[in-house]
N, C-alpha and C positions, 0 to 999 in steps of 0.2 A: 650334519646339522650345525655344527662350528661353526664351519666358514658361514652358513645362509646366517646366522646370529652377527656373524662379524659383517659381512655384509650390510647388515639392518644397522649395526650399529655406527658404521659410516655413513651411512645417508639419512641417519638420523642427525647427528651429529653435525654431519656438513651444512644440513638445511635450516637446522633450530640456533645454531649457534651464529647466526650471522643479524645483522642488521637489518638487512631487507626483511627479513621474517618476522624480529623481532617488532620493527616499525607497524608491517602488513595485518601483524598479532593482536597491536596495539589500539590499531586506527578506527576501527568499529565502536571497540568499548568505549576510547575516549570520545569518538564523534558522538555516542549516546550520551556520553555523562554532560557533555556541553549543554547539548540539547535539553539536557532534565536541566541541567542550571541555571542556565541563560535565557532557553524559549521561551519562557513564561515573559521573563522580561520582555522578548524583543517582540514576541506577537499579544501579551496581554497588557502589562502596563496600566496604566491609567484609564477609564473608559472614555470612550473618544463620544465628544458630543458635537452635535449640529449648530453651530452658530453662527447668524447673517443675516440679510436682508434679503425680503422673499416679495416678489414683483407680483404683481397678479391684475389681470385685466378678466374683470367679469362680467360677461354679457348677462347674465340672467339675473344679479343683481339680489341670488338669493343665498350666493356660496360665502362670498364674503362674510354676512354674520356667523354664520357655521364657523369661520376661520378664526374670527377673530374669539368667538363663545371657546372653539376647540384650545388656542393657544394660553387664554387665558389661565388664572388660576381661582377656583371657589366657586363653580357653577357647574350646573348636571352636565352639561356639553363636557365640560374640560374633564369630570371625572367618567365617563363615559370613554371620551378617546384615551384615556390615560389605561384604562381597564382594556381596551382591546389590543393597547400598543404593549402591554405587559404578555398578552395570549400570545399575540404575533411574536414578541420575541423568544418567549418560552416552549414555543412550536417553532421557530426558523433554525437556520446555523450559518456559519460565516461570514459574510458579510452583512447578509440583513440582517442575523441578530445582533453584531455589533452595533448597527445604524441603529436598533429601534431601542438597546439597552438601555437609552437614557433620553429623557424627553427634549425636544429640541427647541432648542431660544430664537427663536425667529421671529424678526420684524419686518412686521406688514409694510409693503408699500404699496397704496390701495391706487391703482389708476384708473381714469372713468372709462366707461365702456367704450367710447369711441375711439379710444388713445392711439396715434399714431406708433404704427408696430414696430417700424425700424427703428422712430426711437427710442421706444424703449428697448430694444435690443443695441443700441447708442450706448443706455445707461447701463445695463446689464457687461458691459464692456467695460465703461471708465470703471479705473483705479482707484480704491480710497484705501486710505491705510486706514483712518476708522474701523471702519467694520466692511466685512466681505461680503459681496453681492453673489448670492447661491444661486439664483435662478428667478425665471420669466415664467409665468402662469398664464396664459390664454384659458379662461371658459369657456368649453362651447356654446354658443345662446340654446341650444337644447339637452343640456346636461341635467337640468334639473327633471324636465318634463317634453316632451318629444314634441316638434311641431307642427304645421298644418300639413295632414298629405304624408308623414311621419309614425315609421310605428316603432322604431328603435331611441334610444337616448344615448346623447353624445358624451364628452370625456374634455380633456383638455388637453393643450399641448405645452410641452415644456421646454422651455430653452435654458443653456446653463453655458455658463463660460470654458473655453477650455482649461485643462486640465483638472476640472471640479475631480471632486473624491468622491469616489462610488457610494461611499459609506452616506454622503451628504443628499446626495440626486437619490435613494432609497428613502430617505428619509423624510425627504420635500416631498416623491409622490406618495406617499405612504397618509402624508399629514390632507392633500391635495382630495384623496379619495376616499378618507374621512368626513371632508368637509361636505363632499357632492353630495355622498351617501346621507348623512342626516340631512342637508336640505333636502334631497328626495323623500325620503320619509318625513320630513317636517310640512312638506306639499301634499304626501299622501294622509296626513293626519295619523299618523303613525307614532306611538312612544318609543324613543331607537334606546332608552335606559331598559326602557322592560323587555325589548325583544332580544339586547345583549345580554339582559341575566338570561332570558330562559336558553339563549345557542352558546354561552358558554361552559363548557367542562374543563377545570383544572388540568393539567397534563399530569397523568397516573404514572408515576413508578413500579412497574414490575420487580414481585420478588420471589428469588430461587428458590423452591421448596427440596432439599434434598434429607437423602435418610437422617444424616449427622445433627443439620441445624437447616435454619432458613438465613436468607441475605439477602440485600440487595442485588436484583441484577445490575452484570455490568454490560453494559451494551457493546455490542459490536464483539464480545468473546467470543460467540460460534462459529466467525467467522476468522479470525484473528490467531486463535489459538491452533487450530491447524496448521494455517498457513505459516506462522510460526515455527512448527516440528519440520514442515516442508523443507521451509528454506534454509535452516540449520542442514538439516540435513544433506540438499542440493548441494551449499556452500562447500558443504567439507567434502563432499565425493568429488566435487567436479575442481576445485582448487588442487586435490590430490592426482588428482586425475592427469589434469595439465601440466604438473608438478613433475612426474614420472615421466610424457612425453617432452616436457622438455629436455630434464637430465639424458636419457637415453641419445635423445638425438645429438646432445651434444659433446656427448661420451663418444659414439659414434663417430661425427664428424672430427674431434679432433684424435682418432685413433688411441684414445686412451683405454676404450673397451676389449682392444686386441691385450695390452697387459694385463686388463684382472681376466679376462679368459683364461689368459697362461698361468692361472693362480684356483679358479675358480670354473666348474662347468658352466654353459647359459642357464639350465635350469634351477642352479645353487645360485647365480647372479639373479633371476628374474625372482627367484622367490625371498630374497636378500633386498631385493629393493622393492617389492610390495609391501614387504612387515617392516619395514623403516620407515614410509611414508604413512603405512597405519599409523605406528604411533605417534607422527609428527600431526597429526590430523587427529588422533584422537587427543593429545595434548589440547590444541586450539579448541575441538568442539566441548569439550569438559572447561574451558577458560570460559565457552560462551555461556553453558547451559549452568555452570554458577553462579553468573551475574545475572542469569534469567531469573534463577531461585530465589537470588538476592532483592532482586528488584520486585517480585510479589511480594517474598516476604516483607519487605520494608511498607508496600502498601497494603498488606492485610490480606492479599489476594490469593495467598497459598494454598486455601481451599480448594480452589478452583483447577491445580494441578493435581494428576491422578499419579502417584511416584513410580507405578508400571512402567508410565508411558515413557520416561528416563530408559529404562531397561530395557523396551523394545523399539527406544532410539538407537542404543548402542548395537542392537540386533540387527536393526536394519542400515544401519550404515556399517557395520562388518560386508554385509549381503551387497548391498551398491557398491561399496572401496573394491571388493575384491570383483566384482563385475567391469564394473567400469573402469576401473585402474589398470586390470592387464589385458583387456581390448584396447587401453590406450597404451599400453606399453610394446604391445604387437605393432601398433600404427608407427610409433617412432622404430620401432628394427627396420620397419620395411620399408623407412625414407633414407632420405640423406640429410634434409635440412627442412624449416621448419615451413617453408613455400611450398614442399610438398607434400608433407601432414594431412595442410588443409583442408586435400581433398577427400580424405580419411576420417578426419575428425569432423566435417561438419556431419555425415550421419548421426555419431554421437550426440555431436551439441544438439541437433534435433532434437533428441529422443529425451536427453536431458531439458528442455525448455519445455517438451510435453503438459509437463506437471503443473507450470505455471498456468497453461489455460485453461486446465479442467480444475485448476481449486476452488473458483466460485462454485461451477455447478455441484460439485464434488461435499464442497460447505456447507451450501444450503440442502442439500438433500442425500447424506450420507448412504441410504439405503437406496438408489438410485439402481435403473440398470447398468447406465454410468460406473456409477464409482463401485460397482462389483464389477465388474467385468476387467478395469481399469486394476483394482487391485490385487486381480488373480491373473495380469498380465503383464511376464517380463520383458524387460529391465525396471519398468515403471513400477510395477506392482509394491516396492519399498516405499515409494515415496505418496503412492496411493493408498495406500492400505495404512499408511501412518495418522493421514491426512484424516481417511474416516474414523481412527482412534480417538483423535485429539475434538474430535467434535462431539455433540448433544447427544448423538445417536450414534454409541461403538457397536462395531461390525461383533456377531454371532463368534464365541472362540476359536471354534473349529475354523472360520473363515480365515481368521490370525496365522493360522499351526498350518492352516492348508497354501497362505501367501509364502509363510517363512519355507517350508518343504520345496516351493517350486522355485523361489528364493537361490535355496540353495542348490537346487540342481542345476538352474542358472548359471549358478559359481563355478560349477562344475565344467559343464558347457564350456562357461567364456575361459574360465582357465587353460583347458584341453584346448582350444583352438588355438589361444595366446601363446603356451609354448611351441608349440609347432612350427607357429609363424617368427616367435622371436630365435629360436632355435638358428632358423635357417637364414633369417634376414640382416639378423646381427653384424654378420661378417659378410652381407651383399652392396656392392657399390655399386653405381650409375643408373640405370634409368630406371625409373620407379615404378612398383608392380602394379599392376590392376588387379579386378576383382579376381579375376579367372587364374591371374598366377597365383596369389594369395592359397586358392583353393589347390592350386599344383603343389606348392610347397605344404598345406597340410596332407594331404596324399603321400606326400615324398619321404617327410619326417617322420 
């Protein structure tokens, strides 16, 4: 047990104390702390409003007052568009609710119905440094009201300069189909103030009702908070993972392994460099999963984590590191370099990206046949069974105790086959083994 201790304590030691590590260590938490510092700046800032000059050729001759009532200020028209550009943006997200956050300065530029079209697409072109030219409005002549022989109502077409801002072109047809819409109900004798009180409702904030206390929901955590335990989790097994085949293989290749043999058995080296890289990897995921704590708690959000789910992280990534770590440490004995790994390791990486595709469905519907089946099935079942914990609806206990049990038998498994293989392959040069040797050398060992 010495030597396996001394062993850990080398490739603990070789790996954490270097600079690539310490950088690799670093570059997550600072890439986040940027991100909380800076993003707000660089994607909120100020709110971006719509200002310029707005073209418009109306054949029906009934949109225009609409436009101009709509833009105006102190008239039912302009408090009416004002009231549904406020629903619109407090039901949109990204770009159109940027465009509609704030109401836009547009000046009319009224052309008569007949207006030659190219050139106003001429004007729509020249350059003023005044003021910027957003866009050309064509009316259809049955926008308002459909015509003879007609049983649908038409729209308009919109020309805009290049490189216009999306934020801008949402906002002009947004103001455009405001305008139609009351002149169409101003034609059907329609009040468009009383039929926007009665179809609009406020947007409702949901709130949590739990045993402790009640809260606001936070949107998007059923989904989020899983996938969160997930990839933590993913991170560290499969970072350790690669870790271990790396070293091996290059232990290997430059005949350094034949000295600590002469020093130490394979199976006192292989379990010497599994529990080193454990704690180099539990090191990091305890670096992450405190800045995780930190950052709810800084926003209130602490509630929201259940402190088990901490403790049957560290469970289940004991259960994946020692799964996946010495199936990866089998594949480097039985190479030579790391070209021929690959064709070893992409089963694994497989099996490791599994996880990624079933977290939606796994999210939204914890009790799935999915995501039980998924979680009482290994290698996966760690990273499945975590998944269903951290959401709305946690898995039955017995399901928990019955995931970790096969968990570990798993470890079991992948450990017995990894010595076997690393045993024999350790000290094997030139042409690399396939499946069926692989299995000759467990047989053999």
């Amino acid at each position: 047990m010495k030597k396996v201790l001394e062993v850990a304590r080398r490739e603990f030691v070789a790996t954490v104390f270097t600079k690539a590590f310490i950088i690799g260590l670093l570059v997550l938490p600072v890439t986040i702390a940027l991100f909380t510092v800076i993003g707000p700046r660089l994607f909120g800032g100020r709110a971006f409003v719509v200002e310029g000059e707005l073209a418009v050729i109306d054949a029906t001759g009934d949109v225009l007052p609409e436009l101009r009532a709509g833009l105006s200020e102190g008239n039912e028209t302009a408090d009416v568009f004002e009231a549904i550009r406020r629903m619109r943006a407090d039901a949109s997200s990204g770009a159109v609710a940027e465009a509609l956050a704030s109401k836009p300065n547009l000046k009319l530029v009224e052309l008569p119905p007949d207006a030659d079209l190219d050139e106003a697409k001429r004007w729509l072109l020249a350059r003023t440094p005044e003021v910027r030219r957003l866009a050309l409005a064509v009316i259809h002549d049955n926008a308002v009201r459909p015509g003879a022989d007609e049983s649908s109502l038409g729209s308009f077409d919109l020309y805009v300069p290049a490189g216009q801002d999306q934020r801008a072109e949402i906002a002009v047809q947004q103001v455009l189909r405001e305008a139609i819409i009351a002149a169409r109900m101003r034609d059907a004798g329609l009040d468009r103030a009383r039929i926007n009180e009665l179809t609009t409702i406020p947007r409702v904030r949901s709130v949590t009702v739990t045993d402790e206390a009640e809260r606001a929901t936070v949107g998007g955590l059923n989904v989020m908070l899983p996938f969160a335990f997930m990839f933590l989790l993913i991170i560290s097994v499969m970072g350790s993972g690669q870790a271990l085949l790396t070293t091996v293989i290059e232990e290997k290749s430059s005949r350094v392994i034949e000295v600590l043999l002469s020093a130490v058995s394979p199976m006192q080296l292989m379990a010497g460099k599994l529990l080193g890289h454990m704690a180099v990897s539990l090191l990091a995921m305890s670096l992450y999963v405190g800045l995780g704590v930190l950052l709810l708690t800084s926003f209130s959000l602490m509630g929201l984590l259940d402190p088990s789910l901490i403790v049957y992280l560290l469970v289940f990534f004991l259960i994946g590191f020692f799964t996946i770590g010495s199936l990866m440490m089998a594949s480097g004995a039985a190479v030579n370099d790391m070209r021929e790994a690959q064709s070893l390791m992409t089963p694994l990486m497989l099996i490791l990206m599994l996880p990624w595709f079933l977290w939606i469905p796994i999210a939204r519907d914890p009790s799935s046949t999915l995501a039980v089946v998924a979680s009482l099935t290994p290698p996966i079942n760690t990273f499945a069974m975590l998944m269903r914990m951290g959401s709305t609806e946690p898995p039955p206990t017995w399901q928990v105790w019955l995931s970790i049990a096969i968990g570990i038998a798993g470890v079991f498994a992948a450990v017995w086959f990894a010595a076997k293989v690393f045993r024999i392959g350790i000290l094997m040069y030139g042409k690399p083994p396939n499946l069926k040797t692989l299995v000759r050398w467990v047989r053999a060992a």
